[in-house]
PLY file of the C-alpha trace (Angstrom):
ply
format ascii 1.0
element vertex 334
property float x
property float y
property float z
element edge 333
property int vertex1
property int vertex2
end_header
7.70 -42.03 -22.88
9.13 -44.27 -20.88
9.81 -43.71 -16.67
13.19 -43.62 -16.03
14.80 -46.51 -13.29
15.71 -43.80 -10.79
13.19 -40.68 -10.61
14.54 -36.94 -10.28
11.53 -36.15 -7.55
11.24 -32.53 -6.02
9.87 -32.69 -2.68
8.45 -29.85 -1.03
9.24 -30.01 2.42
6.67 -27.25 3.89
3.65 -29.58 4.09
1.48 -31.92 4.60
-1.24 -30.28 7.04
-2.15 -32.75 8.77
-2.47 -33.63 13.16
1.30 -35.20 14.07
2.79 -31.74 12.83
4.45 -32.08 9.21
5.28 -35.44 8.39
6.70 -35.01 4.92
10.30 -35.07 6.47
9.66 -38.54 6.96
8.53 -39.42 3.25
11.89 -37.00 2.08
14.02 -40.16 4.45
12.13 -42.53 3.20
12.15 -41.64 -0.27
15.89 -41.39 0.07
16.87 -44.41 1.66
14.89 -46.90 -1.08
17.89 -45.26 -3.40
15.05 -45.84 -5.66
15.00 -41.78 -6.73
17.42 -38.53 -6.21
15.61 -36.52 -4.13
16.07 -32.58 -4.11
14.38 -31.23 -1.21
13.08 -27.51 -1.19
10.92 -25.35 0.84
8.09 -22.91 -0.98
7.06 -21.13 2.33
9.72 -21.52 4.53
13.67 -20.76 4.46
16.21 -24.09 4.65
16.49 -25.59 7.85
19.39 -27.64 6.88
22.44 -28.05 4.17
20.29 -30.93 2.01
17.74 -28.35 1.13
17.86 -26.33 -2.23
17.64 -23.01 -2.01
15.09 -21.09 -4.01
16.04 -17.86 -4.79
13.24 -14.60 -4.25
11.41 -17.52 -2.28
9.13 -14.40 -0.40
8.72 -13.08 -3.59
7.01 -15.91 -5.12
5.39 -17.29 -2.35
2.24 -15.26 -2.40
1.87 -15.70 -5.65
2.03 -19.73 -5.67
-0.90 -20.11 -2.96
-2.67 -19.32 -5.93
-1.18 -21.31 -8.26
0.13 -18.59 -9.93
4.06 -16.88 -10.60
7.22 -17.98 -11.66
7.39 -22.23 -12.49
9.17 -23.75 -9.70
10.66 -26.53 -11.97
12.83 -23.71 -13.32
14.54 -23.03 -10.09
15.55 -25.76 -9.50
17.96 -28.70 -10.95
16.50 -30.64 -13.58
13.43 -33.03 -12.24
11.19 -35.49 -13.13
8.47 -34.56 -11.48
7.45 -31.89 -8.51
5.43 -33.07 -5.62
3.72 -30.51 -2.89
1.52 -31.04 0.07
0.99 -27.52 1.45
-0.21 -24.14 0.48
1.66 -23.75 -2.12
0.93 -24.83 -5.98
3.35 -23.63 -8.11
3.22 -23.93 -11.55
5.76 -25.76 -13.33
7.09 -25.27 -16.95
8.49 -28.43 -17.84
7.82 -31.50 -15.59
4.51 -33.29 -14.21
2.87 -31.72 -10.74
1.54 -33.63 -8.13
-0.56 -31.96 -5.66
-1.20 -34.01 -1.99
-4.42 -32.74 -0.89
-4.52 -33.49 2.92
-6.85 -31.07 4.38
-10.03 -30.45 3.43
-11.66 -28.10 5.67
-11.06 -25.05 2.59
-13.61 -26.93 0.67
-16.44 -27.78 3.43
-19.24 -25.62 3.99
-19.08 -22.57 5.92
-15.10 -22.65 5.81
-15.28 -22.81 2.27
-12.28 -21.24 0.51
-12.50 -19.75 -2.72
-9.21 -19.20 -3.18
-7.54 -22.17 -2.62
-10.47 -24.28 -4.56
-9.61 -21.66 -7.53
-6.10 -22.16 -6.94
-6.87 -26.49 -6.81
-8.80 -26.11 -9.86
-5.90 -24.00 -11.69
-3.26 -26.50 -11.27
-5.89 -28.93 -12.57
-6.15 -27.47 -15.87
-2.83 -27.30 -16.39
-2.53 -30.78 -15.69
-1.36 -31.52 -12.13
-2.28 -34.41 -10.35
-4.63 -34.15 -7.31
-3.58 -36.82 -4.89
-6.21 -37.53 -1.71
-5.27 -39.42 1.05
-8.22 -41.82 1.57
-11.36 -43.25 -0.46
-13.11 -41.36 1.53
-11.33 -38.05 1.09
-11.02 -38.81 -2.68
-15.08 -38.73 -3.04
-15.26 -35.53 -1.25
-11.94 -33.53 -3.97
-13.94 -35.02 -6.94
-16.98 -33.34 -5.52
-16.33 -30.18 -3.99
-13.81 -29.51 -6.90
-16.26 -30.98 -9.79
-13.65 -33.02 -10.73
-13.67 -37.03 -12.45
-12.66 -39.69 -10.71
-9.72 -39.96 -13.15
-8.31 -36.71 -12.01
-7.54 -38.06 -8.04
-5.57 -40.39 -6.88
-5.47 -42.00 -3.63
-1.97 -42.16 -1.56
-1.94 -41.90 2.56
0.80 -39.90 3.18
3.83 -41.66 5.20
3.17 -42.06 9.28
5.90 -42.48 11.42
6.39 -45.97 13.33
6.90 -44.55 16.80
8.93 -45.89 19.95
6.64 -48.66 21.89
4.80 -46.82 25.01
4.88 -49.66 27.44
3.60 -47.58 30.96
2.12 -44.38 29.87
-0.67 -42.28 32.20
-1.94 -39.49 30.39
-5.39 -39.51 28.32
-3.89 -37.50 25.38
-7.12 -36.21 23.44
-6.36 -34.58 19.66
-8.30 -31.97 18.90
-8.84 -31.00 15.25
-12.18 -29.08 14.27
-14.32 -30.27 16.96
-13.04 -27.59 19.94
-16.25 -27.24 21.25
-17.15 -30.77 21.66
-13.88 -31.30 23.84
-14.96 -28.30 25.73
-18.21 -29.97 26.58
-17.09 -33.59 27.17
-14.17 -32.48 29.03
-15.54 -32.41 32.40
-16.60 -35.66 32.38
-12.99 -36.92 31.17
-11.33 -35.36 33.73
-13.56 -36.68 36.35
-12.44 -39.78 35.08
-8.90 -38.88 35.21
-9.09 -37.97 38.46
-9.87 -41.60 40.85
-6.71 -42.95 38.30
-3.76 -40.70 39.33
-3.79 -39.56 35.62
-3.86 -36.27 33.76
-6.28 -34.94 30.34
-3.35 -33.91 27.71
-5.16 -31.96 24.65
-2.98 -31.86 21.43
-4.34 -29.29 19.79
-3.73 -26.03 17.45
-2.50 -22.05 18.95
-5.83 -21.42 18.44
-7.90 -24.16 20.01
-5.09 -24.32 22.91
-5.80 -20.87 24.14
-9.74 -21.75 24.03
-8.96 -24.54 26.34
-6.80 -21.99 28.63
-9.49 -19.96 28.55
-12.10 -22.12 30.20
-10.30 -23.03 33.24
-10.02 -26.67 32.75
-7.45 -28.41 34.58
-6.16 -29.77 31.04
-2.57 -29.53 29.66
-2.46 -28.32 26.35
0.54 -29.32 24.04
1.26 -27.62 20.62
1.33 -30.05 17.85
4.79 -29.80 17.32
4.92 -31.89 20.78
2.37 -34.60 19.18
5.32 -37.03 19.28
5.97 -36.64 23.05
2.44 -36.88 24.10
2.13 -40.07 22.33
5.51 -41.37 24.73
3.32 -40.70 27.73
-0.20 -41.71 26.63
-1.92 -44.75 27.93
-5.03 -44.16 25.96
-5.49 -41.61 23.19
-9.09 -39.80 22.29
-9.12 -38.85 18.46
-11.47 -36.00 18.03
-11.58 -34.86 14.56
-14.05 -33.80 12.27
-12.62 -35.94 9.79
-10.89 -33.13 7.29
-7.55 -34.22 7.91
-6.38 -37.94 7.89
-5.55 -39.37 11.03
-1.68 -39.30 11.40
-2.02 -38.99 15.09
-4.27 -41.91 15.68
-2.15 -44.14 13.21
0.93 -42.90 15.05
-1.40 -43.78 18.62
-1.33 -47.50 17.50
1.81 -47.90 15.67
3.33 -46.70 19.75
1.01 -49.52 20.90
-1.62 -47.07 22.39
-5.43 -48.41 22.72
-7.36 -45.69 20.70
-10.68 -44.48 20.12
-11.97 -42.29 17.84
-15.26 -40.61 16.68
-16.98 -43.10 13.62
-16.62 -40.66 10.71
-16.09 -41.86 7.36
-12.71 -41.54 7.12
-12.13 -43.21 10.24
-13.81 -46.14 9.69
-12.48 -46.83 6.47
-8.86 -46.28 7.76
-9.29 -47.40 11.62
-12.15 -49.96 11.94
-11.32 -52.96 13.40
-7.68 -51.65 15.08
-9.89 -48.72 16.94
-12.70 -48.33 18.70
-15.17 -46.23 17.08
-17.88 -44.24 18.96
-20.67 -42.45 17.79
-21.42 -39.91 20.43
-19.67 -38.18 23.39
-21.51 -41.08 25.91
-20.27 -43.71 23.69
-16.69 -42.58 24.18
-17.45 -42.30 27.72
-18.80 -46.20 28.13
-16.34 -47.71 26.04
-13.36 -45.68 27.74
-12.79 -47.77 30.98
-13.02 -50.37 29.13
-9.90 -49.28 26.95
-8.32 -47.78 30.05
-8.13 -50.97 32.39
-9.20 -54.33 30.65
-6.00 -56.27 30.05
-7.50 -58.33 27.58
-9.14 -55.71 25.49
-5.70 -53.72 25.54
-3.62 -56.53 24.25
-6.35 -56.85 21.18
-6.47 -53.17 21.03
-2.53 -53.47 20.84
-2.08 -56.03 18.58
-4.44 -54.80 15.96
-3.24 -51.23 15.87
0.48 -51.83 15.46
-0.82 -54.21 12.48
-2.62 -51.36 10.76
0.13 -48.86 11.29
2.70 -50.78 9.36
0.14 -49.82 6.50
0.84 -45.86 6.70
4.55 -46.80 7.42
6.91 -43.88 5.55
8.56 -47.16 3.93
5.17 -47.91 2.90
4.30 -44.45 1.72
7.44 -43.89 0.08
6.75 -47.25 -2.21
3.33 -45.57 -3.17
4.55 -42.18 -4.31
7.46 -43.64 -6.49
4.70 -45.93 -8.54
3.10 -42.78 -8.93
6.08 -40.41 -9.76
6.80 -43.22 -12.12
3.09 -43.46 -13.77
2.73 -39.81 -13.95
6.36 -39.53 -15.27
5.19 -42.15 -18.26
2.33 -39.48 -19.09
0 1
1 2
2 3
3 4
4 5
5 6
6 7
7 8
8 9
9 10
10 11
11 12
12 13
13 14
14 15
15 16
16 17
17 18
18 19
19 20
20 21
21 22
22 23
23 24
24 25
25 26
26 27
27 28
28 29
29 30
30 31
31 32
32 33
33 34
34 35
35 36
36 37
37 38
38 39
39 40
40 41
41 42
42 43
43 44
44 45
45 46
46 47
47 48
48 49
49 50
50 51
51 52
52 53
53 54
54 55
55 56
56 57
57 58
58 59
59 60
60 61
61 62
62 63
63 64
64 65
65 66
66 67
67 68
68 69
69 70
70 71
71 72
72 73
73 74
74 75
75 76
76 77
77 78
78 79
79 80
80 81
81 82
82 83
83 84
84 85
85 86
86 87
87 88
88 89
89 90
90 91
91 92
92 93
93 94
94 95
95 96
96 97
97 98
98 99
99 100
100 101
101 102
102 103
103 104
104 105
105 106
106 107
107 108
108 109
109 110
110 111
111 112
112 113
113 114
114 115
115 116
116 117
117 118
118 119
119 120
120 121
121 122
122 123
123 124
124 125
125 126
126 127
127 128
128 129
129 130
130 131
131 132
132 133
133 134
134 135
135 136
136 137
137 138
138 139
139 140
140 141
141 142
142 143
143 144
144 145
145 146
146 147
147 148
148 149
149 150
150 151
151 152
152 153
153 154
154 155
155 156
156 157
157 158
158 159
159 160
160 161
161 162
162 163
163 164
164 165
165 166
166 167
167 168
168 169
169 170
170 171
171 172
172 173
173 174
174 175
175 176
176 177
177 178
178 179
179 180
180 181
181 182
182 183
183 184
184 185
185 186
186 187
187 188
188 189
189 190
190 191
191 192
192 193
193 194
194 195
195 196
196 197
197 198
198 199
199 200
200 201
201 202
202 203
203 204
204 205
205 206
206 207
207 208
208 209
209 210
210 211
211 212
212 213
213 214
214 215
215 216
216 217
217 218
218 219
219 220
220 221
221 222
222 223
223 224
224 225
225 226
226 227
227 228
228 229
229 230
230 231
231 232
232 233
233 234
234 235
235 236
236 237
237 238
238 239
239 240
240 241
241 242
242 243
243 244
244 245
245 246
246 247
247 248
248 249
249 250
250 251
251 252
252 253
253 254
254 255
255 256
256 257
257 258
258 259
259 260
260 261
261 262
262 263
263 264
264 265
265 266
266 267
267 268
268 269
269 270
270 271
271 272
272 273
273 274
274 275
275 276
276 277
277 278
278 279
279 280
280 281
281 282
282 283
283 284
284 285
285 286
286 287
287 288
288 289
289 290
290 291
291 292
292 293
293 294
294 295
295 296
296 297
297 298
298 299
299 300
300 301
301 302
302 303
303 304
304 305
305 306
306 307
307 308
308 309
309 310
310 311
311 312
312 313
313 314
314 315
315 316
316 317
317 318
318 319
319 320
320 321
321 322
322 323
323 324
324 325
325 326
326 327
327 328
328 329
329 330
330 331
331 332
332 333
């Protein structure tokens, strides 16, 4: 069949899980302003938040149900669609139209954290023919194998990263924490004896969780929920990415598209997404040689600069936006 010009796209708003909070109000606006697609925007485990989103009615009822990819189809509740994308924790089945599935975090599949259920629940809406969508090369190798899945079967789309406001004097070493709470605990000393002969302050991003760890210890460190990601990122003058590399890197993307030097720990992911506009360190003494550096050297901050709001434009929600609708469109053409 053949794609229609403008694409009927449900967009489920509770999603994706990612470090800069949920970015997938971003994709909705950008999605919406290419006038490309009309774009019904619903929530699976949330109520509305505003007048634009489609109410789903016995939400609470089904929403239990659809973390396993199981209950009512969610294309029947809602006006007629093309297709249905979700980025959360909820699968729903759908009765009529195509089902695309962003899979943004992966720490349910890896080792110890392994989930059953929501690798049964992946693996469900496979077989009934969604489309897995992975955010990176990277990430894409790691779905195919974890979930014994072909190559065919996942598709590779960052999700969309918001361009943020240029941070021209910030003084805080904002460090995001995701998965590796320990290994801030132990190199935090040693950052905030840095800190302290600038005039400057350690500012972890991090989740509840991880936040009241850091409390905890006693380190003169200010903790920010993620839902504050954004405002950190106005007041950073160098950001620390720690993550174990299970989620893509909104926040460092977001770091450089606010022209903020950045370093970040040389996983996989990372270096296929942020080599050459980051720099990448091996081990906690890496970080710590490379971060005055990145803190104080004119020169290597103007590279650092120029490089990183160059790479953001890449994860742009414009960008991001122009990805999914190829897709919606492919998938739509079967």
């Amino acid at each position: 069949m053949n794609a229609p010009t403008t694409v009927r796209v449900g967009l489920d708003l509770d999603g994706s899980l990612e470090s800069l909070d949920n970015t997938m109000t971003d994709l909705a606006d950008a999605l919406s302003s290419t006038g490309q697609c009309e774009l019904i925007r619903f929530r699976t485990q949330s109520s509305p938040t505003s007048r634009d989103e489609q109410r789903i009615r016995f939400r609470r009822v089904w929403a239990p149900l659809w973390r396993r990819s199981l209950g009512s189809a969610i294309d029947l509740k809602l006006p007629p669609l093309d297709v249905v994308h979700v980025a959360g924790l909820a699968t729903p089945p759908t009765s009529r139209v195509p089902l695309i599935i962003s899979v943004d975090d992966l720490r349910p599949l890896r080792g110890e954290s392994r989930e059953h259920q929501r690798i049964n629940q992946l693996r469900r809406a496979v077989a009934r023919g969604a489309v897995l969508v992975a955010s990176s090369r990277a990430a894409s190798h790691e779905v195919q194998r974890e979930l014994s899945l072909q190559r065919s079967q996942v598709v590779v789309v960052p999700p969309a990263v918001p361009l943020l406001a240029h941070t021209p004097d910030g003084a805080d070493l904002v460090v995001n924490i995701t998965g590796l709470d320990d290994r801030f605990l132990a190199i935090a000393p040693r950052l905030l004896e840095f800190v302290n002969g600038r005039d400057a302050r350690v500012v972890a991003v991090a989740s509840a969780a991880v936040g009241q760890r850091i409390r905890a210890s006693g380190l003169n460190v200010k903790v920010l929920a993620r839902r504050d990601a954004r405002a950190a990122l106005g007041r950073a003058r160098v950001v620390l990415h720690m993550s174990d590399g299970a989620r893509f890197p909104s926040f460092a993307i977001a770091a450089l598209g606010a022209s903020v030097p950045t370093i970040a720990l040389a996983t996989s992911l990372n270096r296929e997404l942020l080599g050459g506009a980051a720099a990448l360190a091996l081990e906690d003494d890496e970080v710590l040689s490379v971060l005055p550096d990145v803190w104080s050297s004119d020169t290597r901050r103007s590279i650092m600069v120029a490089a990183g709001r160059a790479r953001a434009v890449d994860f742009a929600p414009s960008t991001a936006a122009q990805a999914y609708l190829a897709l919606y469109r492919d998938v739509v053409r079967g």
